[in-house]
C-alpha positions as CSV (number, residue, x, y, z in Angstrom):
1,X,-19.4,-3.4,18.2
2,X,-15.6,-3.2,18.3
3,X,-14.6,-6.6,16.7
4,X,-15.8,-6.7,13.1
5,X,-14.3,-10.2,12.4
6,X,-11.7,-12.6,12.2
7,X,-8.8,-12.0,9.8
8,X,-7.2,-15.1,8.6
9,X,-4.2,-15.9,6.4
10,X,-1.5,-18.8,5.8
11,X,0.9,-15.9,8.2
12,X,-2.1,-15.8,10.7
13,X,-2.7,-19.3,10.5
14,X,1.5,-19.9,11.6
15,X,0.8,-17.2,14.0
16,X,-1.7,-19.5,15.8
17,X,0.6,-22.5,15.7
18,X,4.0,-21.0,16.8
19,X,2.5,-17.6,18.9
20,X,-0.8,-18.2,19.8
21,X,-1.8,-15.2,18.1
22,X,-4.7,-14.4,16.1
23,X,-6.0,-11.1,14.3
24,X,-9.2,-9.4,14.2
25,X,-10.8,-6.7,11.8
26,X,-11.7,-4.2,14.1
27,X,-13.5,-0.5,14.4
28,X,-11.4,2.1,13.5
29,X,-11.7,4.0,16.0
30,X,-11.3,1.0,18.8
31,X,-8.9,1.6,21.4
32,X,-6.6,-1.5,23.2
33,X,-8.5,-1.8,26.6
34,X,-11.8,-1.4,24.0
35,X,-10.5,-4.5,21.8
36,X,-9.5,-6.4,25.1
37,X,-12.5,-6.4,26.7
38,X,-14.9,-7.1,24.0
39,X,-12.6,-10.6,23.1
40,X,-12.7,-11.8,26.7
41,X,-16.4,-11.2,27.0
42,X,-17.5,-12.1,23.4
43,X,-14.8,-15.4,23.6
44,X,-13.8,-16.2,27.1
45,X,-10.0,-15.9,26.5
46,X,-7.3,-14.3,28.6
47,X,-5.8,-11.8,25.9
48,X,-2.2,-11.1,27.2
49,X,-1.2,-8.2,24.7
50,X,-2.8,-6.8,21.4
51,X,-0.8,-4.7,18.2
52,X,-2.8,-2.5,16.6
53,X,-2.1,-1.7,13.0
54,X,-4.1,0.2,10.0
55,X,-3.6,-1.6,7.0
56,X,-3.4,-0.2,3.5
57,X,-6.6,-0.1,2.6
58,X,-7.4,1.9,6.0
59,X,-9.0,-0.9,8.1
60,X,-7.6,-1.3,11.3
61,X,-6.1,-4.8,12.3
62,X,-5.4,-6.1,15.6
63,X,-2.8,-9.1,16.4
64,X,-3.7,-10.6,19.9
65,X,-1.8,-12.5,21.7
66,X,-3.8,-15.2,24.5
67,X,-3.1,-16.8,27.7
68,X,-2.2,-20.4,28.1
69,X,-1.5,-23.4,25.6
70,X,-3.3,-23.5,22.4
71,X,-5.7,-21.1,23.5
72,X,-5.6,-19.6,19.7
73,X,-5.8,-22.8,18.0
74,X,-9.0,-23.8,20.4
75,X,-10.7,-20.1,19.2
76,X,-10.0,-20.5,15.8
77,X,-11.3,-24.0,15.6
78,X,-14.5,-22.9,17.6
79,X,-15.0,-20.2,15.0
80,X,-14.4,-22.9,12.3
81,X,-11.8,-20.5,11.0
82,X,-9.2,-24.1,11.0
């Protein structure tokens, strides 16, 4: 399993609201194309570009933008995450 789990804080949470962008913990050794289609089969979303990142404690984070309107706000909601 690529996605490992949501990653959520007060930055995130703006990122959703002004961006509609939300990060995800994922597998190290996940590729783009790997994290894109695992989110659009897993969550039904149009993912429109992803920014991969390894943080300092050597997980790998990736910021994800979506498709249409409040389409972050409505995932983050359906994983109770707001």
């Amino acid at each position: 399993m690529v996605i490992k789990s949501p990653f959520i804080t007060e930055k995130v949470t703006n990122m959703i609201d002004s961006d509609n962008t939300m990060e995800f913990l994922v597998n190290i050794k996940a590729n783009k194309k790997e994290i894109k289609k695992e989110l659009e089969e897993l969550y039904d979303v149009d993912v429109i570009s992803i920014r991969t990142m390894i943080t300092s404690k050597g997980e790998k984070k990736a910021a994800v933008k979506l498709a249409g309107d409040g389409s972050a706000n409505e995932l983050a909601t359906t994983l109770g995450l707001l």
